[in-house]
C-alpha positions, 0 to 999 in steps of 0.5 A: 719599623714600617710594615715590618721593615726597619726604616731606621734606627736612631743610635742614643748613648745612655751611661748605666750609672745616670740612667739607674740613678734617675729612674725614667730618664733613660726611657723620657729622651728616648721618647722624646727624641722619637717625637721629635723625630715625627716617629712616634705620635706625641703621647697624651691624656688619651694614649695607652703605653705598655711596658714589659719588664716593667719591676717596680713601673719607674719608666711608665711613672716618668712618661704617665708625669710628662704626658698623662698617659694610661700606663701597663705594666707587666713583669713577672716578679710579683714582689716587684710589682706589690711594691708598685702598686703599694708604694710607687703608684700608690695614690695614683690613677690610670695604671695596672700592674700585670704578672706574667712571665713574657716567654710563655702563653700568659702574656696573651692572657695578661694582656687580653684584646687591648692594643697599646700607642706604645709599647716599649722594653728598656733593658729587659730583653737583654735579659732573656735568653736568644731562644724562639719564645722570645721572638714569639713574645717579640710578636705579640708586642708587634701585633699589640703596639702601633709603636714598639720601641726596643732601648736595649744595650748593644756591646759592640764585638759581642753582638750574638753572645748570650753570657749566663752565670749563677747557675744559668739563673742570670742572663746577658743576651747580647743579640742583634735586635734589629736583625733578629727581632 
């Protein structure tokens, strides 16, 4: 995306089953192939990278060891994130783990004044529901990031369905990422 417009998508295949096995692997090729690509600034000791939905920060833990980045993570479980900073981080430098639920105003907060090199979601907005606080959380990670990566499923055939089940408590938003967001 330049000056908001979307110059170009890089379609990248990722086997659920390989990618869940090996947390951060699915997040590191797409990362690299973006700098590769001459699309995102290569990443270092300097560089700032956010996550949202961020669970336990597997993803910010395989780019923090490849490019020694500082890394944030934002999720809103806050059991995911005690075993982040208790277990997966523990005895590691240059991170913070933030809750906040991401369709309310407590990103704002969670995030304060601080812009990010990058800024990317992996498997998280399929989560949540194709509702307007979702384009607005979507902004402010536009407004927050000099690069916003969007690694998110797509279904072909299914692109606009929202699937709920278990009492609208678990959600597959199917939407058209690169058209709406």
């Amino acid at each position: 995306v330049w000056f908001g417009l979307t110059v170009f998508i890089i379609p990248y295949r990722e086997d659920v089953k390989t990618t869940y096995a090996h947390p951060g692997k699915g997040v590191m090729n797409g990362v690299e192939a973006l700098i590769r690509e001459g699309i995102l600034p290569p990443l270092d000791e300097q560089a700032k990278v956010l996550e949202t939905g961020s669970n336990q920060g597997s993803n910010l833990l395989a780019l923090q060891e490849k490019f020694g980045c500082s890394v944030v993570g934002v999720d809103i479980s806050r059991a995911a994130l005690d075993v982040a900073e208790n277990k997966v981080w523990k005895g590691r430098r240059n991170y913070d783990f933030r809750q906040a639920n991401v369709l309310t105003t407590e990103l704002d907060r969670a995030l304060g004044e601080e812009v990010f090199d990058l800024a990317f979601t992996f498997w998280h907005l399929v989560h949540l529901p194709r509702i307007e606080e979702k384009k607005r959380y979507l902004e402010i990670l536009k407004k927050r990031s000099r690069v916003l990566v969007i690694m998110e499923p797509v279904r072909e055939g299914r692109t606009g369905e929202i699937e709920l089940s278990h009492d609208s408590s678990y959600c597959l938003s199917f939407d058209d990422w690169v058209g709406e967001y």
